[in-house]
FIMI-566745 format. One record per residue (C-alpha): residue in three letters; x, y, z. Coordinates in nm, 4 decimals. Example, Ala and Ser with C-alpha at 12.3 -4.5 7.8 and 13.67 -1.06 7.14 Angstrom:
loba code: ALA; X: 1.2300; Y: -0.4500; Z: 0.7800
loba code: SER; X: 1.3670; Y: -0.1060; Z: 0.7140
# end
This chain:
loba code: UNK; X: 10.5149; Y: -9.3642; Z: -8.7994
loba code: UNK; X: 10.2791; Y: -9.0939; Z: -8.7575
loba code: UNK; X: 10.4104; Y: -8.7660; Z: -8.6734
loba code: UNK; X: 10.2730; Y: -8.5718; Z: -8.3732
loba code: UNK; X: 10.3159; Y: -8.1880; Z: -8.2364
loba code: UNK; X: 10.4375; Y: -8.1594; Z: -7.9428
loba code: UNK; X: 10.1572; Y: -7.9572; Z: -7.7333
loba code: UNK; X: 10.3166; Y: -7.6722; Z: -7.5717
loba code: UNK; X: 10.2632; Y: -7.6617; Z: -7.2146
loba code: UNK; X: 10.1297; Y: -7.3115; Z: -7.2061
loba code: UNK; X: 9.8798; Y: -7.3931; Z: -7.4727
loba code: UNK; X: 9.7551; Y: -7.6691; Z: -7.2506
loba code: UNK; X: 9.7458; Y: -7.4107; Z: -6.9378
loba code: UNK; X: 9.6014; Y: -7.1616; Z: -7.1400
loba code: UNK; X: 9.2837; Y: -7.4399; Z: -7.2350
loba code: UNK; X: 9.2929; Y: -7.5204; Z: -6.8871
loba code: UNK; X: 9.2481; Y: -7.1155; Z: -6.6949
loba code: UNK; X: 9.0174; Y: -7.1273; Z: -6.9686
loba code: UNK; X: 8.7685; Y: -7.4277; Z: -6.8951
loba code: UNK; X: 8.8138; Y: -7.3866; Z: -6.5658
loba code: UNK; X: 8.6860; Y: -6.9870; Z: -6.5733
loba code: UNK; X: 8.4046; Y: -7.1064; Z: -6.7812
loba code: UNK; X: 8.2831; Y: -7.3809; Z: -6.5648
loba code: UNK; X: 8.3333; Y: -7.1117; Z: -6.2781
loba code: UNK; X: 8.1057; Y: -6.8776; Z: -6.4644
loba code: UNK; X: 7.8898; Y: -7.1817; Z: -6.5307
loba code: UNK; X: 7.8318; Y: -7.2478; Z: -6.1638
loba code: UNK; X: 7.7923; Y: -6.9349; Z: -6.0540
loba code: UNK; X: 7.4918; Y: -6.8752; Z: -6.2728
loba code: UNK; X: 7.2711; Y: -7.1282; Z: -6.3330
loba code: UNK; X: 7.2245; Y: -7.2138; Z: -5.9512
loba code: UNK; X: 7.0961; Y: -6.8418; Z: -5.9150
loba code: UNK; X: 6.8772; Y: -6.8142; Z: -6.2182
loba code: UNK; X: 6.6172; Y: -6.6262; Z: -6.0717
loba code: UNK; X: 6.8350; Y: -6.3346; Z: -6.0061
loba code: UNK; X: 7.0438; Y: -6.3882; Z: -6.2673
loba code: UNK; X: 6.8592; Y: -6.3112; Z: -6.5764
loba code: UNK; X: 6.5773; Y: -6.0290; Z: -6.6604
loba code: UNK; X: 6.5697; Y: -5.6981; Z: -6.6504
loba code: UNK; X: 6.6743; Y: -5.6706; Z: -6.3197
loba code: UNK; X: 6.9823; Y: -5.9159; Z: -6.3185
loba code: UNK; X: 7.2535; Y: -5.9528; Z: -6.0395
loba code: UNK; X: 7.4428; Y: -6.2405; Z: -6.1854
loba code: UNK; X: 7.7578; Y: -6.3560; Z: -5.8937
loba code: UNK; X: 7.9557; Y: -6.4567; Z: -6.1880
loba code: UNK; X: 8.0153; Y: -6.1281; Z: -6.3516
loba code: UNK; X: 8.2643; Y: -6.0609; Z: -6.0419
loba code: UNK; X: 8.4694; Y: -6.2686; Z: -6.2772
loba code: UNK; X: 8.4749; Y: -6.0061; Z: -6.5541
loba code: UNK; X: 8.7927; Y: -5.8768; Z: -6.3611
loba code: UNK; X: 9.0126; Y: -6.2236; Z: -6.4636
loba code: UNK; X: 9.1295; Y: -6.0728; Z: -6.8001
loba code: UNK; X: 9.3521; Y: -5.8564; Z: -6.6168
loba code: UNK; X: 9.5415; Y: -6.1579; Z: -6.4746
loba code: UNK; X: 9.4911; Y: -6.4477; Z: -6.8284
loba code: UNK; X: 9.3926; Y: -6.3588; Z: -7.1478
loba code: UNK; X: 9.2401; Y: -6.7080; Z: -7.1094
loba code: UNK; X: 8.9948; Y: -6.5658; Z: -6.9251
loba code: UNK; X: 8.8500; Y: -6.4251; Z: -7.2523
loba code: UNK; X: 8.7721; Y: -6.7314; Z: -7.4014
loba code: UNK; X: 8.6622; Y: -6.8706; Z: -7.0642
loba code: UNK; X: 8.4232; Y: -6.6082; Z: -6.9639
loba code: UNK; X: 8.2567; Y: -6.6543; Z: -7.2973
loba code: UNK; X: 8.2126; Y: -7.0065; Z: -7.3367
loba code: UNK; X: 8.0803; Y: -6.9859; Z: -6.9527
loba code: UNK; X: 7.7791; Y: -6.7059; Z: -7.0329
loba code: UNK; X: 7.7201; Y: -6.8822; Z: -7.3727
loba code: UNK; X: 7.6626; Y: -7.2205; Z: -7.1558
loba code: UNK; X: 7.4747; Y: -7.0198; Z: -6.8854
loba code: UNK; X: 7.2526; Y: -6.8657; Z: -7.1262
loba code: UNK; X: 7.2102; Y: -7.1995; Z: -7.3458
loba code: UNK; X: 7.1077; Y: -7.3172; Z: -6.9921
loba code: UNK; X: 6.9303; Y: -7.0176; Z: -6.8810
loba code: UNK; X: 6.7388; Y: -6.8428; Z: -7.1281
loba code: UNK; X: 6.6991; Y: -7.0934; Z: -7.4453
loba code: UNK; X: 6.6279; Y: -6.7451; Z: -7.6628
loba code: UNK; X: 6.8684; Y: -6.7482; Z: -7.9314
loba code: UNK; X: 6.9146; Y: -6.3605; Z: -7.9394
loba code: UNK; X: 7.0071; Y: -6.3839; Z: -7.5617
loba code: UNK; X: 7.2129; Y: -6.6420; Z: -7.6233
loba code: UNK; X: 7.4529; Y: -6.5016; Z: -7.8973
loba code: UNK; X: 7.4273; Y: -6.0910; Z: -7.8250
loba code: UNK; X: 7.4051; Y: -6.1644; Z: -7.4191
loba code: UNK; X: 7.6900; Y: -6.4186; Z: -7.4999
loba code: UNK; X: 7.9175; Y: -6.1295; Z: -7.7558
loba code: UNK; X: 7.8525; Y: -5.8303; Z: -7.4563
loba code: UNK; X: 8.0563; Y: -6.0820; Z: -7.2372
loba code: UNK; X: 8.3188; Y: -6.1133; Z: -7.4722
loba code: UNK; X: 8.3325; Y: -5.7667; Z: -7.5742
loba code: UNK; X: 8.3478; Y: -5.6605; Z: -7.2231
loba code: UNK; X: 8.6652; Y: -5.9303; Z: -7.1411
loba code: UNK; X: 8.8295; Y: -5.8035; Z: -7.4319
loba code: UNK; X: 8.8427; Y: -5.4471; Z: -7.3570
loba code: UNK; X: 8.9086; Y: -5.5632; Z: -7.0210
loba code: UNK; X: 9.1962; Y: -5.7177; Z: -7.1141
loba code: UNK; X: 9.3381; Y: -5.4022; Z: -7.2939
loba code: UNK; X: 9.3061; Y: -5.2018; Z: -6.9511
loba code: UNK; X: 9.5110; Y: -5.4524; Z: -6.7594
loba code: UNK; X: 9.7764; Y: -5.2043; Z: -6.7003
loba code: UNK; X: 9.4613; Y: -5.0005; Z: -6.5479
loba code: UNK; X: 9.3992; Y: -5.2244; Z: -6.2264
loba code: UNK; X: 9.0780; Y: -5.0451; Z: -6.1123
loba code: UNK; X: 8.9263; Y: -4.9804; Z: -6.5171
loba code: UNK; X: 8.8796; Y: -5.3508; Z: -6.5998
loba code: UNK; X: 8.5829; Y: -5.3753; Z: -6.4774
loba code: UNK; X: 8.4528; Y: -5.0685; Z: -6.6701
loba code: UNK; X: 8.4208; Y: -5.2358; Z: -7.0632
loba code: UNK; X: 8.1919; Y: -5.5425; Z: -6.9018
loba code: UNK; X: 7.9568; Y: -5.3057; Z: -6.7026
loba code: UNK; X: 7.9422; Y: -5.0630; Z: -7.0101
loba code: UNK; X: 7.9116; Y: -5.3757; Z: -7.2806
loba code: UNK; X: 7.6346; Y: -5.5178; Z: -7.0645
loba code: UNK; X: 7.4744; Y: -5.1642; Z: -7.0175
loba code: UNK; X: 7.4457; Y: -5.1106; Z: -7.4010
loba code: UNK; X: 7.3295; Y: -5.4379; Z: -7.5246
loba code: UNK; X: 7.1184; Y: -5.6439; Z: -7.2147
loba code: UNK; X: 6.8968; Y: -5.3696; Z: -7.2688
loba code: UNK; X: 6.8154; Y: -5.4392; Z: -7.6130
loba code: UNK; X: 6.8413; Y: -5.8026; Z: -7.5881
loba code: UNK; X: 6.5637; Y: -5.7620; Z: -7.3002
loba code: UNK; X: 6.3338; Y: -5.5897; Z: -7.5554
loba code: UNK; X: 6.3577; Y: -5.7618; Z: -7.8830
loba code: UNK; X: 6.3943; Y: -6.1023; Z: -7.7228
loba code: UNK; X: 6.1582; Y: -6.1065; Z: -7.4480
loba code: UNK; X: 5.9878; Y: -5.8086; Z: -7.5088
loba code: UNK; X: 5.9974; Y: -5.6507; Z: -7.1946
loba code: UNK; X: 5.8058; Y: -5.3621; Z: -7.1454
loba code: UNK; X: 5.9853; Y: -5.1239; Z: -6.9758
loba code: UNK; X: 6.1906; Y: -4.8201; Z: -7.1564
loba code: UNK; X: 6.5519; Y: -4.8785; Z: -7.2414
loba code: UNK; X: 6.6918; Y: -4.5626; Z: -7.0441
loba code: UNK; X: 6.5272; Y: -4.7876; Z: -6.7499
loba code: UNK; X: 6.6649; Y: -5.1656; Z: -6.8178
loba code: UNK; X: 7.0301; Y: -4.9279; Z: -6.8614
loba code: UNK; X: 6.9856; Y: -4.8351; Z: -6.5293
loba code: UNK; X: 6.8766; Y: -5.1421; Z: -6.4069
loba code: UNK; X: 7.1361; Y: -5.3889; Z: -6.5775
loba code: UNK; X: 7.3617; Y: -5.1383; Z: -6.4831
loba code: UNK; X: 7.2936; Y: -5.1363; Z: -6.1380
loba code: UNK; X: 7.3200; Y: -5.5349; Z: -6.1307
loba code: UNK; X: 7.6978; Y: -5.5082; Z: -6.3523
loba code: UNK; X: 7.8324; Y: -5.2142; Z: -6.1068
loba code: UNK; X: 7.7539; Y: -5.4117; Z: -5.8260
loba code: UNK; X: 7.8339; Y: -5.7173; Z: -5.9200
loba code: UNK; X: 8.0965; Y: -5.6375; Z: -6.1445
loba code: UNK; X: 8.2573; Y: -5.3318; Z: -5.9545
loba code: UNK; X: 8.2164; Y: -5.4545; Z: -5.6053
loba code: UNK; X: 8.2168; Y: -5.7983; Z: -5.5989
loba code: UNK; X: 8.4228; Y: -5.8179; Z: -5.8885
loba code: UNK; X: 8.7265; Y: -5.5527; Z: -5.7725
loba code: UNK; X: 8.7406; Y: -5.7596; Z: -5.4090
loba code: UNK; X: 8.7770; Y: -6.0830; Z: -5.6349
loba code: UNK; X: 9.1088; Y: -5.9007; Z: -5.7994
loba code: UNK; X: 9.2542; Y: -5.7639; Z: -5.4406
loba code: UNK; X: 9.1985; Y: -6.0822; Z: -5.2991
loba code: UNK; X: 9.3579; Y: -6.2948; Z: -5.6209
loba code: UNK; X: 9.6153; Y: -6.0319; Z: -5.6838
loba code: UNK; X: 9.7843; Y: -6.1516; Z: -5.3649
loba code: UNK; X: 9.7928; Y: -6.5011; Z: -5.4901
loba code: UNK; X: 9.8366; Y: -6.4057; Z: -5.8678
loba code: UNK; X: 10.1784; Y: -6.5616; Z: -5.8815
loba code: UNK; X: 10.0547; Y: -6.9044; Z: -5.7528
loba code: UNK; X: 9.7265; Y: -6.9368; Z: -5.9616
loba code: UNK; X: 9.8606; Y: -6.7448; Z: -6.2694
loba code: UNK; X: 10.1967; Y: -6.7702; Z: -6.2972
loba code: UNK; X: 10.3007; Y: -6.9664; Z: -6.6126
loba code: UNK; X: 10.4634; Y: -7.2836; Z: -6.5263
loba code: UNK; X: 10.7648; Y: -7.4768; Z: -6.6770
loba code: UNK; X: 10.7413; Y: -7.8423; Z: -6.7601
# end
């Protein structure tokens, strides 16, 4: 008889948040390449940077979902993995300021400030100075990010305990 774990439901809703952020993310993107990638980026899926502070799931998710969007997006390796890692370093330190409602969007605008940049440069070679792609990016991440991204949590924190809340089986 073979001898099987028993899959803990939160494990299982944890995978689930998870996917489902990612193919969220994924959805959000790709339609809206042309906008969504360059030096001057407004990507509508960053709004989802905020999730962290409701599921750590959303860490894994909102990775997975820019390294698909990129894979899909871009094809340049360094834009996929350091494009992909300023995603997941912004949803981590997002998801140490969840006690800090209106600062988790600040570690995904700053990650994607300090590395897009760079990525832009060495990977595409884009021409214009760094201090300038910073502003640019950073225009994109603040509004997309900060705005759309900050109504996204308002609007979810009134349903938090009906889309988040763990559930018993």
């Amino acid at each position: 008889m073979m001898n099987r774990k028993k899959v803990s439901s939160g494990a299982v809703l944890f995978t689930v948040q998870g996917a489902l952020i990612a193919a969220i993310y994924v959805a959000l993107t790709v339609p809206f390449a042309p906008i969504a990638f360059g030096p001057i980026q407004f990507r509508i899926s960053e709004a989802l940077a905020v999730l962290p502070y409701f599921t750590p799931a959303a860490i894994p998710g909102l990775f997975i979902g820019c390294l698909i969007s990129n894979l899909l997006g871009s094809g340049v390796v360094l834009d996929i993995v350091f494009g992909s890692l300023a995603t997941l370093i912004g949803a981590v330190g997002s998801r140490l300021l969840k006690k800090y409602k209106f600062l988790v969007c600040m570690p995904p605008i700053v990650a994607n400030i300090l590395i897009v940049p760079w990525v832009l440069r060495v990977a595409y070679g884009a021409p214009d100075a760094i201090w300038w792609m910073m502003i640019t990016v950073g225009v994109g991440e603040i509004l997309a990010i900060a705005v759309l991204g900050n109504a996204l949590l308002l609007l979810l924190e009134k349903y938090r305990m009906v889309i988040f809340a763990r559930r018993q089986a």
